[in-house]
KOLPAFI-621345 format. One record per atom (N, C-alpha, C, O): z, x, y. Coordinates in pm, whole numbers, plus 50000, padded with zeros to 5 digits. Example, Ala and Ser with C-alpha at 12.3 -4.5 7.8 and 13.67 -1.06 7.14 Angstrom:
// KOLPAFI-621345
507805131949431507805123049550507805132049670508465142449668507085128549775507145136749894507875129050003508045134150114
// end
This chain:
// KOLPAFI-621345
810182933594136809372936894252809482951894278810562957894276808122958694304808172973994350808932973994444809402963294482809332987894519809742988794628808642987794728809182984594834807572988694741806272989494791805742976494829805052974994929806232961894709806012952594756806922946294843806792938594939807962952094778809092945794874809052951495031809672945295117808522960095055808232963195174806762958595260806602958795382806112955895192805322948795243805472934895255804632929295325806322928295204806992915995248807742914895377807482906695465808872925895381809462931095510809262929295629809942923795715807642937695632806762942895724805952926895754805882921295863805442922195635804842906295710805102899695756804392893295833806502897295726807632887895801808102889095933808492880496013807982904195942808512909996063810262913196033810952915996131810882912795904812112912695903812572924495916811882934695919814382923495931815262938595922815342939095705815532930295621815092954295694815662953095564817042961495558817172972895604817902955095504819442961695449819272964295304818952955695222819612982595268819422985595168820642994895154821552996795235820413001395008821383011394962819863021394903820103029794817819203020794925818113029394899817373038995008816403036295078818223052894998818133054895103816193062695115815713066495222815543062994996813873064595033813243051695144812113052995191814073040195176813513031495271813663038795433812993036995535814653046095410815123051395580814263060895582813583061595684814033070395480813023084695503812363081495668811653071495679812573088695771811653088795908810563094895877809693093595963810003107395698808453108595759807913095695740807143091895829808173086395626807243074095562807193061995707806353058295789808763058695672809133048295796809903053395934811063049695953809323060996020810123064796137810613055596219810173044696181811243054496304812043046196419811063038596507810523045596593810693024896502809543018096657808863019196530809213030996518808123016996411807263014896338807643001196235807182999396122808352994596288809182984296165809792979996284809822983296403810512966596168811582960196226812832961396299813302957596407813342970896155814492983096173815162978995978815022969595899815882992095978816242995995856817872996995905818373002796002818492988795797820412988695768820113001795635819732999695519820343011295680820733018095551822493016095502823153020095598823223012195411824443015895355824283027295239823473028695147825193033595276825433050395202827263050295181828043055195263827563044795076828613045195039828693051294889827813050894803830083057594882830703069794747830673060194604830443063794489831033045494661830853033494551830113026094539829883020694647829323020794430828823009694432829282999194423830382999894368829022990094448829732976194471829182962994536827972964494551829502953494571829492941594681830542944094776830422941894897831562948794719832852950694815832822961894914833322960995026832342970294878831952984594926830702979895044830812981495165829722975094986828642972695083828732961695146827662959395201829882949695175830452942595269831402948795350831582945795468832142959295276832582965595403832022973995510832412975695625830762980195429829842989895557828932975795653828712975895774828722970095603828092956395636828832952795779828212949595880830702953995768831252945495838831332956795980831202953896099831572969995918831322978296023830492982796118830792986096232829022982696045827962981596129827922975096279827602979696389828512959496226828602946896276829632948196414829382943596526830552953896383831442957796453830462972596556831082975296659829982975796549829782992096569828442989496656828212996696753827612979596620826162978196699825772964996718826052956596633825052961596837824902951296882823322949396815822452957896828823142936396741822132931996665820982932196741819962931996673820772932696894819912937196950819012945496955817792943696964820082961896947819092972096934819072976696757819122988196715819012966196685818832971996584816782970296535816282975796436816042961596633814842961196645814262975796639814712983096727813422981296558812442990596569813743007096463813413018396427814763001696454815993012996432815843015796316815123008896244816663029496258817003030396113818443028496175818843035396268818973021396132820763020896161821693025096016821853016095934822353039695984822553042995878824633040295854825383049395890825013031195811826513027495792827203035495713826983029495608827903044895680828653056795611830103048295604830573037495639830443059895539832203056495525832743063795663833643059395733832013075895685832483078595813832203070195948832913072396046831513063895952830683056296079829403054596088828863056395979828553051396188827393043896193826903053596295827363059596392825473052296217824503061396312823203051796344822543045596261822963052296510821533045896496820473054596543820633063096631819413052196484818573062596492817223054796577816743045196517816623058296704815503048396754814283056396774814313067996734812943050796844812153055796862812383069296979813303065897052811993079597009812433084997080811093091697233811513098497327
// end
């Protein structure tokens, strides 16, 4: 699947997408209040283990609430959410 389709799946559904690709977060393409909301993970490793742990932090860090309309970006340093402004 493109990335293009897979985002237009996203978008039909109305879903959140969680990625490691960080061209899905870009704010000119997909800005904040135009979508669902975007989990970016940005970790030094690749892995499952690595991206269950930014996974678990997020989780810990933001309430699944305002992650509607968000880019929410999970680091090794911490979590950033980014909204419509």
């Amino acid at each position: 699947m493109t990335d293009s389709g897979l985002w237009q799946g996203v978008e039909a559904e109305g879903r959140w997408l969680v990625t490691a690709d960080k061209e899905f977060a870009d704010f000119r393409h997909r800005p904040p209040g135009t979508h669902a909301g975007i989990i970016l993970l940005r970790s030094h490793q690749e892995g499952l283990d690595e991206y269950a742990r930014l996974v678990q932090r997020m989780l810990d860090e933001v309430n699944l609430d305002d992650v509607a309309g968000a880019v929410i970006v999970a680091t090794d340093r911490g979590v950033r959410v980014r909204r419509n402004s």
